[in-house]
C-alpha positions as CSV (number, residue, x, y, z in Angstrom):
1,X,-25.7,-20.8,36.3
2,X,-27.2,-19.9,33.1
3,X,-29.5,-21.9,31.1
4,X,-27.8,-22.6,28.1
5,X,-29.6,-22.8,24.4
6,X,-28.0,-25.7,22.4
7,X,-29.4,-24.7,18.5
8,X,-28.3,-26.8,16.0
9,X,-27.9,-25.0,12.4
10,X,-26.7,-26.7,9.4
11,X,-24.4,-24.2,7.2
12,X,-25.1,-25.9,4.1
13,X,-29.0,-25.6,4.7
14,X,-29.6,-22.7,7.6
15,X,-32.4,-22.9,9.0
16,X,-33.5,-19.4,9.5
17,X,-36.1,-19.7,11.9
18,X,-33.8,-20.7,14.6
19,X,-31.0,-18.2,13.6
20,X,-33.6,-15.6,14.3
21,X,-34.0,-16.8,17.4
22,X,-30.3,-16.6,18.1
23,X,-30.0,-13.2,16.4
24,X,-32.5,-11.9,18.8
25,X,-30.9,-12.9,22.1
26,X,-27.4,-11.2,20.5
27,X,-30.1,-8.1,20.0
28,X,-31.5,-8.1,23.2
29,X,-28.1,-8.0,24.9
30,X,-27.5,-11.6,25.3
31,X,-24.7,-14.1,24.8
32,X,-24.1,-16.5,22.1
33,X,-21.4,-18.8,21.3
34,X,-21.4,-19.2,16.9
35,X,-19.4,-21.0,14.4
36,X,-17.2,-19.2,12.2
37,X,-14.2,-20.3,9.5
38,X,-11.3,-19.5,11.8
39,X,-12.8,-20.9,15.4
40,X,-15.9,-20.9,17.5
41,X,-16.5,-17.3,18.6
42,X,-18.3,-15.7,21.8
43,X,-20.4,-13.1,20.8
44,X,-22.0,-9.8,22.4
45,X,-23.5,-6.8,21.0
46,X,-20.8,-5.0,20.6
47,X,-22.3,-1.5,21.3
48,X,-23.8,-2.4,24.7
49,X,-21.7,-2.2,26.8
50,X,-23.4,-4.2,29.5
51,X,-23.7,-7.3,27.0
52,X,-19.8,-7.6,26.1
53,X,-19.0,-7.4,29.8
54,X,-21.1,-10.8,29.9
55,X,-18.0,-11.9,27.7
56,X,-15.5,-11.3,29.9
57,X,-17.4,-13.0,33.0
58,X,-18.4,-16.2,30.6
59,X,-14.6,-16.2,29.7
60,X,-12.7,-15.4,32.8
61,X,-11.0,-12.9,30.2
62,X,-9.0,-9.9,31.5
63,X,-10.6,-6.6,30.6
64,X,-7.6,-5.4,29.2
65,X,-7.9,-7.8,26.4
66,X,-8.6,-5.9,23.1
67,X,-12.0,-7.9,21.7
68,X,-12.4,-8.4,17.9
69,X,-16.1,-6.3,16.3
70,X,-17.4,-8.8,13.9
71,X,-19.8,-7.4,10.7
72,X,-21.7,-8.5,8.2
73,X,-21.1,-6.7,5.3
74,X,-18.2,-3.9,4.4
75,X,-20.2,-1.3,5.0
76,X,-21.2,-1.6,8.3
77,X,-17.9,-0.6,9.7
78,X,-18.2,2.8,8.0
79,X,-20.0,3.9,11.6
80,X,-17.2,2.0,13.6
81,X,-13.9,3.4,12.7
82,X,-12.6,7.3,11.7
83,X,-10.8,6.8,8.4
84,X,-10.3,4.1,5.6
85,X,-6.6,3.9,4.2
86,X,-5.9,3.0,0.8
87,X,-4.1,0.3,2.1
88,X,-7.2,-1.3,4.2
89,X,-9.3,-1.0,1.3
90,X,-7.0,-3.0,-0.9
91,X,-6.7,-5.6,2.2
92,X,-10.6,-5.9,2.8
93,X,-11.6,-6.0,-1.0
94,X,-8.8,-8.9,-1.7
95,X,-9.4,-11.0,1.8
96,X,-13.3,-9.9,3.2
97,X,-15.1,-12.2,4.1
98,X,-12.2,-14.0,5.1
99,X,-10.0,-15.4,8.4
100,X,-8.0,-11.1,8.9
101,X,-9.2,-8.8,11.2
102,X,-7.9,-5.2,10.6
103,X,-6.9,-2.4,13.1
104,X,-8.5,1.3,12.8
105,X,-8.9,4.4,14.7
106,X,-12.0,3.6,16.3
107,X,-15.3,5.7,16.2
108,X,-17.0,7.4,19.6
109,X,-19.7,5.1,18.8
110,X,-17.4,1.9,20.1
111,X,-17.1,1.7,24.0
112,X,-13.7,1.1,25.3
113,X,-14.4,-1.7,27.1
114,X,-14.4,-3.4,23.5
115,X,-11.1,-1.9,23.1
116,X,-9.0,-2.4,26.2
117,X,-9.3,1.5,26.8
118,X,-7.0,2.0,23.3
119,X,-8.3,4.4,20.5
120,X,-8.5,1.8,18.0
121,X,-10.8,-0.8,17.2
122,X,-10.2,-4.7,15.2
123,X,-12.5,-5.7,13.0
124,X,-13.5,-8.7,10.9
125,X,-15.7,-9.9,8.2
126,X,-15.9,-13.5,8.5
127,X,-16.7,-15.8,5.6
128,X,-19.0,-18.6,7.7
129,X,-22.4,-18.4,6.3
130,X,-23.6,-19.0,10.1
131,X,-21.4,-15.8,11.4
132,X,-22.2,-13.8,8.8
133,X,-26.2,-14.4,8.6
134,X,-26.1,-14.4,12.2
135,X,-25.1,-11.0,12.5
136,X,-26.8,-9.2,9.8
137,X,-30.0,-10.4,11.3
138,X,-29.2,-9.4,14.8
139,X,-28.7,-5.9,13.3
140,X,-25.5,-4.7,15.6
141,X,-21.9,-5.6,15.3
142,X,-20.8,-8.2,17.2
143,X,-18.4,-8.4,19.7
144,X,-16.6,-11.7,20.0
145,X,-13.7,-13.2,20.8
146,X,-12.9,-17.3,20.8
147,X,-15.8,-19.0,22.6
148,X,-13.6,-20.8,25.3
149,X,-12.5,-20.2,29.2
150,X,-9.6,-17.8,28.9
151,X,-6.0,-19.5,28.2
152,X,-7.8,-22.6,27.1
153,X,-7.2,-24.0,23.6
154,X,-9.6,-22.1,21.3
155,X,-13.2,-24.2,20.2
156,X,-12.9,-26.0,16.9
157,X,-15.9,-28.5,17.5
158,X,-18.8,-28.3,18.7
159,X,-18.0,-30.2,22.0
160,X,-15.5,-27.7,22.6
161,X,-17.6,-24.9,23.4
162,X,-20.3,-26.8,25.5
163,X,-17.3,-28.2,27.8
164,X,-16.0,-24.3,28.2
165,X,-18.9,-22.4,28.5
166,X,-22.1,-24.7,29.2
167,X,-23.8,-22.8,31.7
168,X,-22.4,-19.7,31.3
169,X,-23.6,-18.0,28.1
170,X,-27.2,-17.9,26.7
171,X,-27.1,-20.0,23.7
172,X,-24.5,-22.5,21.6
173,X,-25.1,-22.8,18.1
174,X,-23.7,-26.0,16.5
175,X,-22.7,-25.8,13.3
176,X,-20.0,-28.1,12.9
177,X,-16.1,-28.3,12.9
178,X,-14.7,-24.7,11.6
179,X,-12.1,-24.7,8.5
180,X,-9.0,-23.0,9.2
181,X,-8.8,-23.9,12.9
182,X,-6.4,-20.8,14.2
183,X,-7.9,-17.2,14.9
184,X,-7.8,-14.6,12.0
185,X,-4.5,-13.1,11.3
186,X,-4.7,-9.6,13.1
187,X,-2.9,-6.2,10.8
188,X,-2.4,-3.0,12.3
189,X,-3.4,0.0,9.6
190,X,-2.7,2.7,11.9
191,X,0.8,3.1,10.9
192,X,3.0,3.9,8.4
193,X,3.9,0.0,7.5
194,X,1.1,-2.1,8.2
195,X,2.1,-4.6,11.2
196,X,0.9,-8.2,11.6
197,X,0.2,-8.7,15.6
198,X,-0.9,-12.2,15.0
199,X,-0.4,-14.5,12.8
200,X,-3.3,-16.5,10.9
201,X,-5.1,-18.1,8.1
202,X,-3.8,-14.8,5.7
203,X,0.1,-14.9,5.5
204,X,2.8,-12.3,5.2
205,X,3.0,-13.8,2.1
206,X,-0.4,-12.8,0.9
207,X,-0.2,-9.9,2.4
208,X,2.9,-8.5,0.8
209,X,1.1,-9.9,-3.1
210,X,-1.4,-7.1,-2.5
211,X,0.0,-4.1,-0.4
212,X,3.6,-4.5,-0.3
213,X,5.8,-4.2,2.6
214,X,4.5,-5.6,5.8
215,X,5.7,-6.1,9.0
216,X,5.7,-8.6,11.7
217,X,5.2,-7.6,15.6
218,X,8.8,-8.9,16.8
219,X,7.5,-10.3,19.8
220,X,4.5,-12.7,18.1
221,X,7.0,-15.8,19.1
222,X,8.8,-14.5,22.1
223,X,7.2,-13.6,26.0
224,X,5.9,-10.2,26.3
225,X,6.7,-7.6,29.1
226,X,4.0,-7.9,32.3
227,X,3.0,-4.6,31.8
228,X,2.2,-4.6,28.2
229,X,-1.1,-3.1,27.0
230,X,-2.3,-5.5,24.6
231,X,-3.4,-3.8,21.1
232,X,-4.6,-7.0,19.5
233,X,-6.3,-10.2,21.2
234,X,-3.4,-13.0,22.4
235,X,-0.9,-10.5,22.5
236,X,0.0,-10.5,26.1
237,X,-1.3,-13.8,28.2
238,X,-0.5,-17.0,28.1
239,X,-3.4,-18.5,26.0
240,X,-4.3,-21.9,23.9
241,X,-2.9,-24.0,26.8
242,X,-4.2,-27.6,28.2
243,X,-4.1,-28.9,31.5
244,X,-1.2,-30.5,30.7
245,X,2.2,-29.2,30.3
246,X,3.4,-28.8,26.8
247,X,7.2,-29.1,26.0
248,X,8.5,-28.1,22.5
249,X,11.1,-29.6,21.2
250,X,13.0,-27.6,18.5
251,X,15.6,-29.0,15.9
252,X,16.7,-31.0,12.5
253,X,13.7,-33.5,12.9
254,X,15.9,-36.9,13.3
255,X,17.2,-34.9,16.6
256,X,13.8,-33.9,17.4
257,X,12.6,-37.3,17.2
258,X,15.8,-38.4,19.0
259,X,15.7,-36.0,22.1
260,X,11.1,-36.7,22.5
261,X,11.6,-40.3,22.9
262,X,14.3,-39.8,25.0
263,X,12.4,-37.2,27.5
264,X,9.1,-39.4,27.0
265,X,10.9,-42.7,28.8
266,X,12.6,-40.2,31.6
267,X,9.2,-38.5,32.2
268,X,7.0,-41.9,32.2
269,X,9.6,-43.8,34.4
270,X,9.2,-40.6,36.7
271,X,5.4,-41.4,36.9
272,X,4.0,-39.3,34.3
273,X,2.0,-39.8,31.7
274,X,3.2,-38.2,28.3
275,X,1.8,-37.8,25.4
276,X,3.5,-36.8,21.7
277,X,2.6,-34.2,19.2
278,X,3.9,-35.5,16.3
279,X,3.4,-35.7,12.5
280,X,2.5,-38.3,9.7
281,X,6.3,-38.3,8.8
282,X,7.4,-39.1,12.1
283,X,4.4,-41.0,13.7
284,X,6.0,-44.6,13.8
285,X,8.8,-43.5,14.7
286,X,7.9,-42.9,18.4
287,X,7.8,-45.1,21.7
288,X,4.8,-46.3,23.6
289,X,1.1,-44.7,23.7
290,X,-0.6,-41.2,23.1
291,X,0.9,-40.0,19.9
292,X,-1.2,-37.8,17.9
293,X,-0.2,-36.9,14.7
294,X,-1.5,-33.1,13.6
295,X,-1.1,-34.0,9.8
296,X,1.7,-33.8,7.1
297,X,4.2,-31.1,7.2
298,X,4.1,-31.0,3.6
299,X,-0.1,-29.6,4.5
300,X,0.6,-26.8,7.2
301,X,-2.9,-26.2,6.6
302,X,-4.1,-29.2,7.8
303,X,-2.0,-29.2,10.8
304,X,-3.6,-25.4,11.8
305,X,-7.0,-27.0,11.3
306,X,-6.3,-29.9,13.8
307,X,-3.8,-28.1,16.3
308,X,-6.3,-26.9,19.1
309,X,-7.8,-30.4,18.5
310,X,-5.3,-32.1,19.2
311,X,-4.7,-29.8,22.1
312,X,-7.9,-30.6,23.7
313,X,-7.5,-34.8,22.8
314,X,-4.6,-34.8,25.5
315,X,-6.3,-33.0,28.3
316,X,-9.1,-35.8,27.4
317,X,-6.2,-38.5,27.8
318,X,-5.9,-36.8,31.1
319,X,-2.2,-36.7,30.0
320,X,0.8,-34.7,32.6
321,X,2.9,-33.4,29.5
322,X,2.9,-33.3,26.1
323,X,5.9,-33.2,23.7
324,X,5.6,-31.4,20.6
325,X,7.7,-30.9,17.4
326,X,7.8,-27.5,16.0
327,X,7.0,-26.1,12.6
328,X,8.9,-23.8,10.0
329,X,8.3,-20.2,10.5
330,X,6.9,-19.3,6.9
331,X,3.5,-18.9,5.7
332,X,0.9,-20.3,8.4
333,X,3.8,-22.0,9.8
334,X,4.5,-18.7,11.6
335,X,0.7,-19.0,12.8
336,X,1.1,-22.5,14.0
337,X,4.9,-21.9,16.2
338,X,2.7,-18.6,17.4
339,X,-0.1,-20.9,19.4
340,X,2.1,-23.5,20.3
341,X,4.7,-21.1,21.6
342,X,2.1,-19.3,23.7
343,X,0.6,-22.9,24.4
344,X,4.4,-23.8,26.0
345,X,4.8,-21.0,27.5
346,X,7.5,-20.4,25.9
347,X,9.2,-23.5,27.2
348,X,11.7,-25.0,24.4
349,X,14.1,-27.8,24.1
350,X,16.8,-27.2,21.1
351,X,17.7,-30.7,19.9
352,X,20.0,-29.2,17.3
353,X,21.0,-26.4,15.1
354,X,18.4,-25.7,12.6
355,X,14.9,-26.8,12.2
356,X,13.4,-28.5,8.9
């Protein structure tokens, strides 16, 4: 059992005192869990390779998990990676600092215990003013994937992180609730047609504005074959998932609504103890206790902010099974189906034809 640090650090007024203190245990080969826009991270020096295997203890996280090299500035990844395409400088001039990490040919200089053993390397620049002051004054890129136990629902608050990891890493820094409330949006440079291999914060959509033609890994919302090797984080396990089993149910929404209620007053006279995932528009129009509404669906980015959340507000319910409407699959809709797919396990009810 480790003694955990709790720092708190106001973004709007950093204290820099105690981010030095911080910075210094990341320097020294240390753990710390950090706020940044997307989700709370875990972070490592990401050149030591003894210090990012203290991740993957803290996590419980399989080591063939790809981690995600956080900087500071643009430059610093000049050391970390071979070659710069046209393309990825368009990307990180338009979106850096921002919720995308990038896929290069890595350097010599970044062990592959940081990379799952591949040849290429994700990196991000993220936009918190925590994350990013953090790391510049710790002086070494930083390892660091979603500060929670592996397959959990990734840390939006503050509470989050100390239920996870309290006791296993060195330090917490509590900065607050983090904005966009998915992981970055992950695109692979290294091949002919950049490829999104999760979906985030940045779109298809804004993708295809800046550098045309864009792809989308086929199997971001559909199960993965056992003996996949992972090239980006959440790529091959089951991940984002509460104690309780979650249940999606797909269709035109007055089905949807139709088949929940329907399954809710099976399950519950069965002896369970369901809860809803619902939305503003369809709120009322469910049955009987622990309905949580994620937000409007005409403010997708609302409902990214508050999906883990919401996620983690069941399991404190102590609910058996949660029901859960699904999303269109355009802009960070695509981002939202992706966690709750994973989150499911894939496990879907169609209630009709088409979704809405």
């Amino acid at each position: 059992m480790i003694n955990t640090k709790f720092i708190n650090i106001d973004p709007d007024n950093i204290d820099m005192e105690k981010l030095k203190i911080v910075a210094d245990i990341l320097k020294n080969g240390g753990t710390v869990a950090f706020p940044t826009e997307t989700v709370y991270g875990l972070g490592a020096n990401a050149l030591c390779e003894e210090a990012v295997k203290k991740i993957f203890k803290a996590k419980g996280r399989p080591s063939d998990n790809p981690l995600i090299v956080h900087v500071s500035k643009l430059e610093d990844i000049n050391e970390l990676v071979l070659e710069i395409s046209e393309k990825a400088q368009i990307v990180m001039e338009k979106f850096w600092p921002g919720p995308i990490t990038l896929i290069f040919k890595k350097s010599d200089i970044v062990p592959k215990i940081v990379t799952g053993g591949l040849d290429t390397v994700a990196i991000r620049l993220p936009s918190h003013p925590i994350a990013r002051k953090l790391i510049k004054l710790s002086g070494v890129p930083v390892a660091a994937p979603s500060a929670n136990l592996s397959g959990k629902p990734s840390p939006t608050k503050e509470k989050h992180v100390t239920h996870d990891l309290m006791g296993r890493v060195d330090a917490i820094v509590c900065g607050g609730d983090t904005e966009v409330g998915v992981e970055s949006t992950v695109l692979d440079l290294t091949s002919n047609v950049p490829m999104i291999l999760r979906p985030g914060g940045i779109t298809k959509e804004d993708l295809q504005e800046v550098i045309g033609k864009v792809e989308t890994d086929p199997a971001i919302l559909s199960k993965r074959e056992s003996n996949l090797v992972p090239k980006s984080p959440g790529m091959k396990y089951t991940h984002y998932s509460p104690n309780a089993e979650v249940i999606l149910v797909d269709g035109r929404i007055e089905e949807v609504v139709k088949v929940i209620n329907k399954v809710k007053k099976e399950k519950e006279c069965e002896g369970y103890k369901v809860g809803v995932m619902a939305t503003e528009e369809t709120k009322d129009k469910y049955f009987g206790e622990n309905i949580i509404s994620l937000g409007s669906r005409k403010d997708l980015k609302t409902v990214a902010a508050n999906l883990f959340k919401v996620l983690r507000e069941f399991d404190e319910k102590r609910v058996d099974i949660v029901l859960a409407e699904t999303f269109e699959e355009v802009g960070i809709g695509q981002a939202i189906m992706n966690r709750l797919m994973k989150a499911a396990g894939y496990n879907v009810i169609h209630a009709g034809e088409n979704k809405n």
